[in-house]
The first five atom37 places (N, CA, C, CB, O) and aatype in JSON, in Angstrom:
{
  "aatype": [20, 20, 20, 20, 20, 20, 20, 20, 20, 20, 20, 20, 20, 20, 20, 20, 20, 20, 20, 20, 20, 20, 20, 20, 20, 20, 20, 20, 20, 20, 20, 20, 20, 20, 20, 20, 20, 20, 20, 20, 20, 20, 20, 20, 20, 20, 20, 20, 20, 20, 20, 20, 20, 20, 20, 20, 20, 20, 20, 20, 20, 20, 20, 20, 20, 20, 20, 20, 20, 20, 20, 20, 20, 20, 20, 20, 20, 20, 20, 20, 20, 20, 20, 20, 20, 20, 20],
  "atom_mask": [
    [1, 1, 1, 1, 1],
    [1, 1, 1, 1, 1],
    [1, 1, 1, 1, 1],
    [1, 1, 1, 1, 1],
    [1, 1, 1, 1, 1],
    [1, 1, 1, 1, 1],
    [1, 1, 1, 1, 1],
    [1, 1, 1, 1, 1],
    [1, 1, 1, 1, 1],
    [1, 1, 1, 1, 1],
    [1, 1, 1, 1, 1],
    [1, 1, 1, 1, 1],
    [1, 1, 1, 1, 1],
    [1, 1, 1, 1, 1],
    [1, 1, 1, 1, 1],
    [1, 1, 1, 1, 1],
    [1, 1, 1, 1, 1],
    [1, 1, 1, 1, 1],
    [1, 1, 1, 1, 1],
    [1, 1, 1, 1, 1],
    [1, 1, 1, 1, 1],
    [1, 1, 1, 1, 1],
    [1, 1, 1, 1, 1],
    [1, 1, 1, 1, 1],
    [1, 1, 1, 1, 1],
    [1, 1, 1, 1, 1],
    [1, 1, 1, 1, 1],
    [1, 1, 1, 1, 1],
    [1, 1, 1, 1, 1],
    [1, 1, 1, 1, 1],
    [1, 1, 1, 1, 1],
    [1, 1, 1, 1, 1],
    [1, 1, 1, 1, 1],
    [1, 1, 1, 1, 1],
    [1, 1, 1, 1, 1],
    [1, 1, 1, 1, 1],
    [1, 1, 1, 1, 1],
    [1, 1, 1, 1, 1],
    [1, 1, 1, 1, 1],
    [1, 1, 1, 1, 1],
    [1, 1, 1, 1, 1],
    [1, 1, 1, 1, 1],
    [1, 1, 1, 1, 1],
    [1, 1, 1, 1, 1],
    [1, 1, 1, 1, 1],
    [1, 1, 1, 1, 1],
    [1, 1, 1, 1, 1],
    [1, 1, 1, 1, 1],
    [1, 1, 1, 1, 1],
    [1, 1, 1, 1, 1],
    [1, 1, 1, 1, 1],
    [1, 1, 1, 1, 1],
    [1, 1, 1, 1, 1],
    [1, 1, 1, 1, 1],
    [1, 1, 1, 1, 1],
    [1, 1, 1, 1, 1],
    [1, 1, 1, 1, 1],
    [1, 1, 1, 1, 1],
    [1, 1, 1, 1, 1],
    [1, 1, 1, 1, 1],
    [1, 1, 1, 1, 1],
    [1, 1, 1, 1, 1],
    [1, 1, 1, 1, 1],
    [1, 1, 1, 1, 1],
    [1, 1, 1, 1, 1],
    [1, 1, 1, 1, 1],
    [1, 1, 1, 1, 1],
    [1, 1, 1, 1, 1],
    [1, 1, 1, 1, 1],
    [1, 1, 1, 1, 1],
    [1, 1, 1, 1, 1],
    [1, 1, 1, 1, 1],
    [1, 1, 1, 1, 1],
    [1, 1, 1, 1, 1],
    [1, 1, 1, 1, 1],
    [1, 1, 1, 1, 1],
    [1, 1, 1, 1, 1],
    [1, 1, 1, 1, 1],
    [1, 1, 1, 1, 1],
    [1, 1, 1, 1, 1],
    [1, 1, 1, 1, 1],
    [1, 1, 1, 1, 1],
    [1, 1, 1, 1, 1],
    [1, 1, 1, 1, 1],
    [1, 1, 1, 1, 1],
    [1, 1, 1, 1, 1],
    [1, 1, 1, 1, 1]
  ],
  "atom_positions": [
    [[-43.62, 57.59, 117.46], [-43.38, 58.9, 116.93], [-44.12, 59.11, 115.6], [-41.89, 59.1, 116.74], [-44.63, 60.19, 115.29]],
    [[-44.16, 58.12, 114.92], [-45.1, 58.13, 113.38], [-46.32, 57.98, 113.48], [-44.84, 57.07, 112.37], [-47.09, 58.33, 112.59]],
    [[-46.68, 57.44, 114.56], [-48.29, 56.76, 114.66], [-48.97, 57.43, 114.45], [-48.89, 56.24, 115.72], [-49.97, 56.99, 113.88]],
    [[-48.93, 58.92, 114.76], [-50.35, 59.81, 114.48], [-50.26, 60.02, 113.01], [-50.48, 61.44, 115.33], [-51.16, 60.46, 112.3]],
    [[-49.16, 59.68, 112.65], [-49.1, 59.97, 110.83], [-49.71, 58.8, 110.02], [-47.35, 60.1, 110.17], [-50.34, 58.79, 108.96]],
    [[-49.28, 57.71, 110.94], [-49.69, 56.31, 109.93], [-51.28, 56.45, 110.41], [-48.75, 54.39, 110.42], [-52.21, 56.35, 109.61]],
    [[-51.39, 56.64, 111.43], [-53.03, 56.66, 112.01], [-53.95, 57.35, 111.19], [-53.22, 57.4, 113.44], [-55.17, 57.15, 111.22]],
    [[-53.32, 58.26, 110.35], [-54.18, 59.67, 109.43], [-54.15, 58.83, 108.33], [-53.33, 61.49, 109.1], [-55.21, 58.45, 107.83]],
    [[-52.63, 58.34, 107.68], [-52.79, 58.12, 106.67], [-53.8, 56.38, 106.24], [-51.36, 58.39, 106.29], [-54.26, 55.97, 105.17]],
    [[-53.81, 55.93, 107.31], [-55.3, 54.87, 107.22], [-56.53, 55.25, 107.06], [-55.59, 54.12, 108.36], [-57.41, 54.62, 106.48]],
    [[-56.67, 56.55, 107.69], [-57.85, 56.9, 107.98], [-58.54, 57.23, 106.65], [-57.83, 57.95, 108.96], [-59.63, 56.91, 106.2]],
    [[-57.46, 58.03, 106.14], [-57.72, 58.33, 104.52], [-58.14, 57.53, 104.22], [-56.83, 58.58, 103.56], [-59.36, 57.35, 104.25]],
    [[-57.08, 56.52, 103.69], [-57.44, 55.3, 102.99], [-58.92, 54.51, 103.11], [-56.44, 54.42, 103.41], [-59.59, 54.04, 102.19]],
    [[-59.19, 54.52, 104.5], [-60.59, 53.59, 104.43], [-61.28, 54.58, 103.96], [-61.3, 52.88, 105.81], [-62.34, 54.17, 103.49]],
    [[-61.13, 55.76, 103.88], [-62.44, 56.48, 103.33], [-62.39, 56.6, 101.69], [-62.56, 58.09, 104.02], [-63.3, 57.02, 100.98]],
    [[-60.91, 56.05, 101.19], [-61.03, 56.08, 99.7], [-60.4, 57.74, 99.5], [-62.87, 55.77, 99.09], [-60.56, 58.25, 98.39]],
    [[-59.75, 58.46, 100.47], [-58.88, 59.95, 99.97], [-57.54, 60.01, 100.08], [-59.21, 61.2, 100.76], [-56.83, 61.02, 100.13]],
    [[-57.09, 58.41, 100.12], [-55.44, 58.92, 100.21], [-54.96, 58.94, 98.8], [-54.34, 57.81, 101.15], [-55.46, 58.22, 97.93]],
    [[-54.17, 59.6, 98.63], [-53.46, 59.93, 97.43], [-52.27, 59.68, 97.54], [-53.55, 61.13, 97.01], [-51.72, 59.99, 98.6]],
    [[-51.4, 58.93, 96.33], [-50.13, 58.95, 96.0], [-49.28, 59.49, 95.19], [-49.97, 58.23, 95.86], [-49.84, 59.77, 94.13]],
    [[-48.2, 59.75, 95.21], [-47.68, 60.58, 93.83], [-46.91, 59.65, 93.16], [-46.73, 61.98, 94.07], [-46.06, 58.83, 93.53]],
    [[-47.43, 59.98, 92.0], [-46.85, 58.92, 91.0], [-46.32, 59.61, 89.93], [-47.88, 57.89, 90.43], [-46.6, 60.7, 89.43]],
    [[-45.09, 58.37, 89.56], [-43.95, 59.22, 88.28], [-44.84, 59.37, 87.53], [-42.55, 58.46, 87.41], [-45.96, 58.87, 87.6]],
    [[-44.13, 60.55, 86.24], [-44.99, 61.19, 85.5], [-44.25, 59.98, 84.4], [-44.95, 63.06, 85.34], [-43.1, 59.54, 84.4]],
    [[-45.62, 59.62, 83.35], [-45.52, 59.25, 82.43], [-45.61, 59.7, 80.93], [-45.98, 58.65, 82.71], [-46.6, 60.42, 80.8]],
    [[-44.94, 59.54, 79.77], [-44.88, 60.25, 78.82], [-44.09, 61.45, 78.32], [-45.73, 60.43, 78.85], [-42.91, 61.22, 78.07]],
    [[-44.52, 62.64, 78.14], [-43.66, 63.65, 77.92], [-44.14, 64.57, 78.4], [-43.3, 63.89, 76.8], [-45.35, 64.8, 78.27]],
    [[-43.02, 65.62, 79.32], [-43.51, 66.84, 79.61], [-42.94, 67.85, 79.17], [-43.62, 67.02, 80.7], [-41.88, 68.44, 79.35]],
    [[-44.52, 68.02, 78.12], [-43.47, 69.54, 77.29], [-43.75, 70.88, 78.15], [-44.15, 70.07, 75.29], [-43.68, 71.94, 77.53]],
    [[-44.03, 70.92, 79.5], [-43.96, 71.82, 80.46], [-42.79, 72.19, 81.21], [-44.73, 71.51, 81.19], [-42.63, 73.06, 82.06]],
    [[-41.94, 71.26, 80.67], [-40.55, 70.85, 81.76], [-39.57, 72.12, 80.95], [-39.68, 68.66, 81.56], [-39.72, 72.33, 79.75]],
    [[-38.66, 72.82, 81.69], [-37.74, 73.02, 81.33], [-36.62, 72.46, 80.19], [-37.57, 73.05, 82.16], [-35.95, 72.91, 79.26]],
    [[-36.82, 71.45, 80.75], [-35.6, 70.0, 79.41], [-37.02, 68.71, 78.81], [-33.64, 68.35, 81.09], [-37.18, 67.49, 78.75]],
    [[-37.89, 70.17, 78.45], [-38.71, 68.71, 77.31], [-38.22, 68.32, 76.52], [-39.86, 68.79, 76.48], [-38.74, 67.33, 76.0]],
    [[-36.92, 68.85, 75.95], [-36.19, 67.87, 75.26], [-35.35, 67.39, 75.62], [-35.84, 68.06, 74.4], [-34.42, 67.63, 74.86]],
    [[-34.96, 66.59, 76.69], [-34.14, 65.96, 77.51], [-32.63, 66.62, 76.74], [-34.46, 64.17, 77.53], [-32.01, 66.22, 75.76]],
    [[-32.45, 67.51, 77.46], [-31.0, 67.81, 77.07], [-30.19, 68.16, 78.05], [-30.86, 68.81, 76.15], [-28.98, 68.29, 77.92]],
    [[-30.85, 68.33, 79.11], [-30.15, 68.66, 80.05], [-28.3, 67.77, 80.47], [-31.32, 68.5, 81.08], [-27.17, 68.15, 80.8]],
    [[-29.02, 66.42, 80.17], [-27.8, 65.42, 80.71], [-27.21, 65.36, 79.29], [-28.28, 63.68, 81.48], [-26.55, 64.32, 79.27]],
    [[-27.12, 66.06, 77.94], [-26.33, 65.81, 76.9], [-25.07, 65.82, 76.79], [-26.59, 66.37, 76.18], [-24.51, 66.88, 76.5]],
    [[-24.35, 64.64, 76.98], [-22.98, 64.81, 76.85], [-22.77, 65.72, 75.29], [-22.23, 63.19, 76.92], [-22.17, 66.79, 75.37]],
    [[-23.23, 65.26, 74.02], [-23.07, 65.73, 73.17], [-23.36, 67.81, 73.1], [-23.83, 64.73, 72.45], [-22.63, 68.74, 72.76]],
    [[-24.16, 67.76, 73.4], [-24.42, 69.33, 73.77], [-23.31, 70.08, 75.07], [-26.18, 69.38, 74.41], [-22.96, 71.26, 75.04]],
    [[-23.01, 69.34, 75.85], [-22.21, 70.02, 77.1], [-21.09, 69.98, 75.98], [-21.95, 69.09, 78.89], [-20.99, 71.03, 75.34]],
    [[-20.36, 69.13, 75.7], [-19.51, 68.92, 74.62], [-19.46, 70.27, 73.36], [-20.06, 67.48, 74.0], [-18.42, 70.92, 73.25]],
    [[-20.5, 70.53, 72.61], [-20.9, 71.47, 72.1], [-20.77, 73.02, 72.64], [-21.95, 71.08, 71.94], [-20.3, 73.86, 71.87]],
    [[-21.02, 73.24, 73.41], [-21.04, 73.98, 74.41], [-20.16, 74.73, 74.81], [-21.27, 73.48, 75.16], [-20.09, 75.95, 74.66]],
    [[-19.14, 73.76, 75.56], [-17.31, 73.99, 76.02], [-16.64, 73.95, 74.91], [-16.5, 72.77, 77.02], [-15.75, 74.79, 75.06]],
    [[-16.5, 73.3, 73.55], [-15.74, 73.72, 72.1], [-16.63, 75.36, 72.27], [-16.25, 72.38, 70.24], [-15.95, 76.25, 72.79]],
    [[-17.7, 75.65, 71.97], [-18.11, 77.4, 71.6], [-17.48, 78.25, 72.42], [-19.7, 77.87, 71.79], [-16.84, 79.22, 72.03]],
    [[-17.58, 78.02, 73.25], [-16.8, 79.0, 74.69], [-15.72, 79.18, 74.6], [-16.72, 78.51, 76.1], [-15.18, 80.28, 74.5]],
    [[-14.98, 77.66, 74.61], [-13.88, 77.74, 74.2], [-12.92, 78.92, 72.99], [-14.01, 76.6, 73.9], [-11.82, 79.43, 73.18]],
    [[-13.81, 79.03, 71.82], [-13.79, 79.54, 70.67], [-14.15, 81.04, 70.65], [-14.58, 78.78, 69.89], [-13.89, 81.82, 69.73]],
    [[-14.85, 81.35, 71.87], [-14.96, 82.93, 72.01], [-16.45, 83.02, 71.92], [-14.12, 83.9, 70.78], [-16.88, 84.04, 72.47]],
    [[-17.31, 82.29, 71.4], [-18.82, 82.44, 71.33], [-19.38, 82.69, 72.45], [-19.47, 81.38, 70.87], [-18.94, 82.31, 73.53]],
    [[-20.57, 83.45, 72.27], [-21.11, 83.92, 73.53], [-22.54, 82.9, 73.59], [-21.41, 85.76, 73.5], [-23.3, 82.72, 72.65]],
    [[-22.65, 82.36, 74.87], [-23.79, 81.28, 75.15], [-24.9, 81.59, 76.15], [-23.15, 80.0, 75.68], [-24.81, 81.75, 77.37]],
    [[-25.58, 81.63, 75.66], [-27.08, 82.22, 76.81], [-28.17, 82.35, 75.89], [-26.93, 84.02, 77.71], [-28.39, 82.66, 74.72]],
    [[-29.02, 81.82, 77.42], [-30.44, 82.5, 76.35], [-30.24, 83.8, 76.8], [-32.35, 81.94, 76.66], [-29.7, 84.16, 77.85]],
    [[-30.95, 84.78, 75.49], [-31.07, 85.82, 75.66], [-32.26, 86.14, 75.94], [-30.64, 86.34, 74.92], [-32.47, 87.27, 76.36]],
    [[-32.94, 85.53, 75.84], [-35.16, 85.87, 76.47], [-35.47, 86.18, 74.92], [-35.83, 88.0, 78.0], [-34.72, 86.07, 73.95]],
    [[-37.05, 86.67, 75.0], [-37.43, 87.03, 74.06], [-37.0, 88.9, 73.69], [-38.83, 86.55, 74.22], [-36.63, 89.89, 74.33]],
    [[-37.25, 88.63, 72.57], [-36.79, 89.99, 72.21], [-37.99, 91.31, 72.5], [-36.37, 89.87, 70.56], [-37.77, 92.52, 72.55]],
    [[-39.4, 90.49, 72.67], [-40.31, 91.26, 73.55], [-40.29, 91.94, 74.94], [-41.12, 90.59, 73.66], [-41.03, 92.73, 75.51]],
    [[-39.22, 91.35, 75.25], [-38.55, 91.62, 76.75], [-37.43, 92.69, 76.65], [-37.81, 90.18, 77.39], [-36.88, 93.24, 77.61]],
    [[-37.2, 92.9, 75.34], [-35.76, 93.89, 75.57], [-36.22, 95.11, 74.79], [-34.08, 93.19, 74.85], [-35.74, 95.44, 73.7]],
    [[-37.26, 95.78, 75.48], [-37.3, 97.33, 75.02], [-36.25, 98.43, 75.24], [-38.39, 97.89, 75.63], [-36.59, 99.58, 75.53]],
    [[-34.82, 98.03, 75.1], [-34.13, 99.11, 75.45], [-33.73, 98.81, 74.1], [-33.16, 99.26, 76.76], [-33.68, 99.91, 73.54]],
    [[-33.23, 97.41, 72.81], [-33.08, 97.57, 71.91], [-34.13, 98.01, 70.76], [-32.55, 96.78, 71.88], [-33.83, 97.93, 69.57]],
    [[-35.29, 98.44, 71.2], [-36.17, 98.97, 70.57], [-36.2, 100.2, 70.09], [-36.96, 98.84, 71.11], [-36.69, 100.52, 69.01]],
    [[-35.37, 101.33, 71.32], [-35.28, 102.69, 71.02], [-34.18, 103.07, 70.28], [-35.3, 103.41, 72.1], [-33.97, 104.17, 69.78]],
    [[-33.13, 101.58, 70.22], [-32.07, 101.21, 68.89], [-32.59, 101.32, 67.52], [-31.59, 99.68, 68.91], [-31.93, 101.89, 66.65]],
    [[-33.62, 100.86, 67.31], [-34.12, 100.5, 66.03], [-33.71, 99.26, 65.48], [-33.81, 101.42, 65.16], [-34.32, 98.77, 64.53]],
    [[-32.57, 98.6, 66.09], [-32.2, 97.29, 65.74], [-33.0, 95.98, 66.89], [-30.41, 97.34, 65.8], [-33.31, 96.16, 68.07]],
    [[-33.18, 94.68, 66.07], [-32.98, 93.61, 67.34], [-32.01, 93.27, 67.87], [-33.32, 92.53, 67.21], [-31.07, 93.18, 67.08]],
    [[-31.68, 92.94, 69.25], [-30.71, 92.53, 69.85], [-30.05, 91.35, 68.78], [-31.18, 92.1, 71.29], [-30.67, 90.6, 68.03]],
    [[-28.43, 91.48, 69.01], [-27.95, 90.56, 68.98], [-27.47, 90.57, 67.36], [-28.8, 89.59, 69.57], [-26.28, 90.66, 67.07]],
    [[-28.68, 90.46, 66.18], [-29.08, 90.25, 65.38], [-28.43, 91.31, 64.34], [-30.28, 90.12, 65.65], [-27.64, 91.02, 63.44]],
    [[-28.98, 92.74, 64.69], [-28.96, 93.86, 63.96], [-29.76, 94.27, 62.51], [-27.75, 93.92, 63.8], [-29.69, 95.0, 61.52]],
    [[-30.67, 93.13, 63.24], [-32.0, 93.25, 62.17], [-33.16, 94.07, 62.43], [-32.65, 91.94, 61.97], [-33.95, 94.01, 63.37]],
    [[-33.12, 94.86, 61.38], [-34.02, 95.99, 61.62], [-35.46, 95.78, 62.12], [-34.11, 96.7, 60.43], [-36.23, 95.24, 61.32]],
    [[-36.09, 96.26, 63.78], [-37.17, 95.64, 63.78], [-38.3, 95.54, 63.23], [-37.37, 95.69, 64.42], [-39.09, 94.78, 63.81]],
    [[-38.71, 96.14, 62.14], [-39.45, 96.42, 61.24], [-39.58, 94.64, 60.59], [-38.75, 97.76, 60.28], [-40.67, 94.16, 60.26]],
    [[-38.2, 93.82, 60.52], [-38.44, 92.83, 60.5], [-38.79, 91.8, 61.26], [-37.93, 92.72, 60.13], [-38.81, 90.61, 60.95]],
    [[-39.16, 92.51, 62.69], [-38.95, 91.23, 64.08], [-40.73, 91.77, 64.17], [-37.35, 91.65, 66.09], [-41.41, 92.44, 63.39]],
    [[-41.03, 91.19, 65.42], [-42.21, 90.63, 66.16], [-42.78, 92.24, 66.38], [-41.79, 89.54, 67.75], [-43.97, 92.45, 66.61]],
    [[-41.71, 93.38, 66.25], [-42.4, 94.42, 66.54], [-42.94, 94.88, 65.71], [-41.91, 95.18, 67.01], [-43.62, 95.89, 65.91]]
  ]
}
């Protein structure tokens, strides 16, 4: 049932085109959790005390993204006049 697969994947090989995937080494600041935080007990911890407490948790995006607080005159969230933000 595999043979035509193992049969290809030799074939590669003697010609020098098989490829393997290999773990990534180093750091990927492309990743979502380039700062490994994802598994933070200390941050999940962090997290559930704020919630807990009434704080509101999210990213909110960039504030380049929220042209509806623009025709506010304020930045989201903030209530800083955008005159002081990115706009």
């Amino acid at each position: 049932m595999l043979k035509p697969y193992e049969d290809a994947l030799r074939r590669l090989e003697e010609r020098g085109r098989l490829r393997r995937l290999a773990l990534p080494a180093g750091h990927d600041f492309t990743s979502n959790d380039y700062l490994a935080l994802a598994n933070s007990q200390e941050l999940k911890d962090a997290v559930r005390s704020a919630l807990d407490g009434g704080v509101a948790i999210g990213a909110g995006g960039s504030r380049l993204l929220r042209g509806e607080e623009r025709r506010r005159g304020r930045g989201p969230a903030t209530g800083v006049p955008l005159a002081a933000t990115a706009w």
